[in-house]
Steps between C-alpha positions, in 0.01 A plus 500: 500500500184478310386779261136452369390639189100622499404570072829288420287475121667837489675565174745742777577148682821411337607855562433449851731175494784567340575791777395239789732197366846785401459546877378214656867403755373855627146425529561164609193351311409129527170557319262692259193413401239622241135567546272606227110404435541488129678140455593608141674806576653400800605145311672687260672742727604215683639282241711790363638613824586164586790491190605856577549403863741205375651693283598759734602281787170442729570339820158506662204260456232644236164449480150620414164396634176663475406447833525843708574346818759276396699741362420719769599279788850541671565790273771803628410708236167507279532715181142600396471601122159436397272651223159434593256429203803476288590762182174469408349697788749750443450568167097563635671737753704699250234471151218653789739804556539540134160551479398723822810717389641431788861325567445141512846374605559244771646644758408849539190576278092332563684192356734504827185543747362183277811293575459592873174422518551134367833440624477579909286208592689299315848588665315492890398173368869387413621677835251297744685205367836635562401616876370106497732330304863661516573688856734781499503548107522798300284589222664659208225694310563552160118528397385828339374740575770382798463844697126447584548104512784506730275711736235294513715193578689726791240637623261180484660210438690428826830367300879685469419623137737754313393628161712549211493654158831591260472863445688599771799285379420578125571906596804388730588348203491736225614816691798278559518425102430828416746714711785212432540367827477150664176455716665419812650864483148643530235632729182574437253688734187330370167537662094417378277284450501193280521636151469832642833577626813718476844599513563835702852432532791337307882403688792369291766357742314696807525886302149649440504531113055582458540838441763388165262222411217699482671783351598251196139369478358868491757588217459433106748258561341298748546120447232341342566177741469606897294285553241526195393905593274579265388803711512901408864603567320818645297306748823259612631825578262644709354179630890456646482118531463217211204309462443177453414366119173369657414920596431591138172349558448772775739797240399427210158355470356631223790350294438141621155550423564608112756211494253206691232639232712473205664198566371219301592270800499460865766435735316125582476449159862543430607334816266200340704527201869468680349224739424272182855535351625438875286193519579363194883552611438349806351176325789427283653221738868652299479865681693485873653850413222844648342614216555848386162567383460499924606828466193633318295422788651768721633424868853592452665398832270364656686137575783742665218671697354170640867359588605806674211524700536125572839565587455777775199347650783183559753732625559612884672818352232555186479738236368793399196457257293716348150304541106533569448490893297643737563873565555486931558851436749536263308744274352767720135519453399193360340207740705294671366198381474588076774318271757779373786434267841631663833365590500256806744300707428125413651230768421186653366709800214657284461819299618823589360798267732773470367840580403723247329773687328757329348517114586754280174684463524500119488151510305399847143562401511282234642191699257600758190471268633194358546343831155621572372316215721179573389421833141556412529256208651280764172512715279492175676172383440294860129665555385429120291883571398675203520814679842458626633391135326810406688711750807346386469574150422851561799510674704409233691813289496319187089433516364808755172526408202319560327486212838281421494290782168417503556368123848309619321296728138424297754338223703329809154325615424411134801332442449372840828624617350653808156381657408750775346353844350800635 
């Protein structure tokens, strides 16, 4: 079996390897193969990850190439994890939020509607040559923001695509941590959007335990790690569910505001900071061992997320996953066809979203809006129209007003980051 890697110049790649190669007899792999369009990153990547993979006991061919199709070809599973325009046309995204007073970050804010707008004819792009190229594959979309890229490549680009992101398994993880039992013992009812979803119910060995859970997190006692709350005890409590971290964008925005104003540094510019040590690891022809400065960089389990998802799509029996797929109904009131973040069964027979049913009207509004605003960005990104992006943007909670999105996308054209056709 051979797994492609599309952005394999990713500082995340040897993250992504370890977990493929400590369960390759499962996966049965005879191949993987990196892809990047920056020969120095993707050199370095490479080089590194080849001595790791010795080191840990590699028995698959390794390569890299900067040829899409070639890596592409013959492929059974094609992990996409690109940044398009690099850090540097992030840290444009997030330093224009900074100064519209609006929330610049990459995922949910004007600097996640940026991202879209660069990144979705890029990844059809990448998916024609997978419908060409490898028959039957599965795209594994890692690209943010993966909710609203994952749509467009289900809804447009004609190949198997799941899309993935490691919050879900971060909160699995840390309720497990923080009410002292293993993960396998627990259930979590978990329901959203990418980076807009949550838990509305909590099982340990099958017994409902939310109502204790969010009794704790209500209390003066609460634990200060399930999973990173930093949300009004009050409002936990009446809200009745736990949010993602990614919601205090939505709870609390006036507090990321003062903090993205005050802070002498942006995310990118940070991120540019780690990636430089990380390089400069990578280089040193001595280092075979994953680097712990890896862990600065975020994307905590996401080499377990890939593998399992790899695993189930392999497996007549499956798995359940919690992943981005199309809705088919599974949350009441949303289209069919948009991209919704629940739990699904994963087989070799396809994808199988579990049904979710109705929203919580505290909560359903705001996914609705959000969707709103997703699938418009969608059609904004593949028409190049200034009046859809405009539409979009307005659409967003975190920009609203016009005045705001009408500033968003002048500095967008400037930087040439969008160039409208109509």
């Amino acid at each position: 079996m051979k797994i492609a890697v599309i952005g394999g110049g990713s500082t995340y790649t040897p993250e992504l390897l370890e977990g493929i190669v400590q369960r390759q007899e499962v996966l049965r792999v005879s191949e993987v193969v990196l892809e990047d369009i920056d020969s120095k990153r993707l050199s370095s990547v490479f080089g590194f990850s080849k001595r790791m993979l010795a080191h840990l006991g590699a028995r698959f061919a390794f390569r890299m190439t900067m040829d899409l199709e070639d890596a592409i070809k013959g492929a059974t599973f094609v992990v996409i994890q690109i940044r398009v325009g690099g850090q540097e046309a992030r840290r444009r995204d997030e330093e224009r939020g900074k100064r519209l007073g609006i929330v610049g970050q990459e995922t949910t804010g004007e600097g996640g509607f940026a991202k879209a707008m660069r990144t979705i004819p890029v990844v059809l792009g990448i998916a024609s040559k997978v419908k060409e190229l490898a028959e039957g594959a599965w795209i594994l979309n890692f690209t943010n923001p993966s909710g609203i890229v994952t749509e467009a490549l289900l809804r447009f680009g004609g190949v198997r695509t799941v899309g993935l992101c490691n919050v879900p398994m971060d909160m699995h993880m840390e309720a497990g941590k923080a009410l002292g039992v293993a993960p396998e013992r627990l259930e979590l009812d978990y329901f959203g959007l990418n980076h807009l979803g949550f838990v509305r119910g909590i099982k340990v060995d099958g017994v409902d335990v939310t109502r204790d859970v969010l009794a704790l997190l209500s209390s003066e006692r609460g634990p200060a790690n399930l999973p990173e709350i930093e949300y009004d005890r009050a409002f936990i409590s009446a809200l009745g569910m736990i949010p993602s971290p990614y919601l205090r964008y939505y709870y609390a925005t006036e507090k990321v505001l003062e903090e993205q104003a005050k802070s002498a540094k942006t995310r990118a510019m940070e991120v540019m900071e780690i990636e430089r040590e990380l390089f400069a690891y990578y280089d040193d022809e001595s280092n075979f061992e994953k680097p712990e400065a890896l862990n600065k960089r975020g994307g905590a389990w996401y080499s377990r997320v890939a593998v399992r998802v790899m695993e189930g799509l392999l497996s007549p029996s499956g798995r359940k996953e919690v992943i981005n797929t199309l809705n088919k109904g599974a949350i009441n009131g949303l289209p069919e066809d948009a991209v919704v973040e629940i739990p699904a069964h994963i087989s070799a027979y396809g994808v199988v979203p579990e049904k979710v049913g109705d929203v919580p009207e505290e909560v359903f509004g705001l996914i609705r809006q959000v969707k709103a605003y997703e699938r418009l960005t969608i059609e904004a990104s593949m028409t190049r129209s200034y009046e859809k992006a405009l539409i979009a943007l307005v659409n967003n909670p975190l920009v609203r007003t016009v005045e705001k999105a009408k500033a968003v996308l002048e500095n967008m054209i400037k930087s040439g980051d969008f160039v409208p056709v109509a």
